[in-house]
N, C-alpha and C positions, 0 to 999 in steps of 0.2 A: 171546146178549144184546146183541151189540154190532149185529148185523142191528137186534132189535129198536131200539134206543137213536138208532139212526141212521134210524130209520121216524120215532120218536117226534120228533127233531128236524128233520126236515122240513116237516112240517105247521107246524111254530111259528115257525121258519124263513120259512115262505111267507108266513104269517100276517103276524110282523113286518113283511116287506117291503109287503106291501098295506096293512099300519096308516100304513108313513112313507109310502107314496106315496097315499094318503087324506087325511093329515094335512096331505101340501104340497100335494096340491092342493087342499083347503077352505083354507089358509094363501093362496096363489096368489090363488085367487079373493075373498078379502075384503078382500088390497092395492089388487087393481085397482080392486073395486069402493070403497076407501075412495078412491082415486086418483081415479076417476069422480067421485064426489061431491065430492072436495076443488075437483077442475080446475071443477066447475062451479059452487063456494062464489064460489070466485076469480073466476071469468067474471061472475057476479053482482056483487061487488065489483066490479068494473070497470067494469059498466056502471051500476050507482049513482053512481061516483065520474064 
């Protein structure tokens, strides 16, 4: 049981790990790109002003 128990947690285990590293990188990727757009909100204000 305990072979099995430690089968069963490994897959979910994996799982977990690929869900946080999915999550920061979709998290990663919509800073920069909210970055991106902020830096060139700014750069437009600037050249207005």
């Amino acid at each position: 049981m305990k072979v099995a128990a430690g089968f069963d947690d490994v897959p979910t285990l994996s799982q977990a790990v690929l869900l946080v590293v999915v999550v920061a990188a979709v998290f990663g990727l919509g800073i920069q790109a909210f970055g991106q757009s902020a830096s060139k909100k700014t750069l437009l204000h600037r050249v207005t002003l």
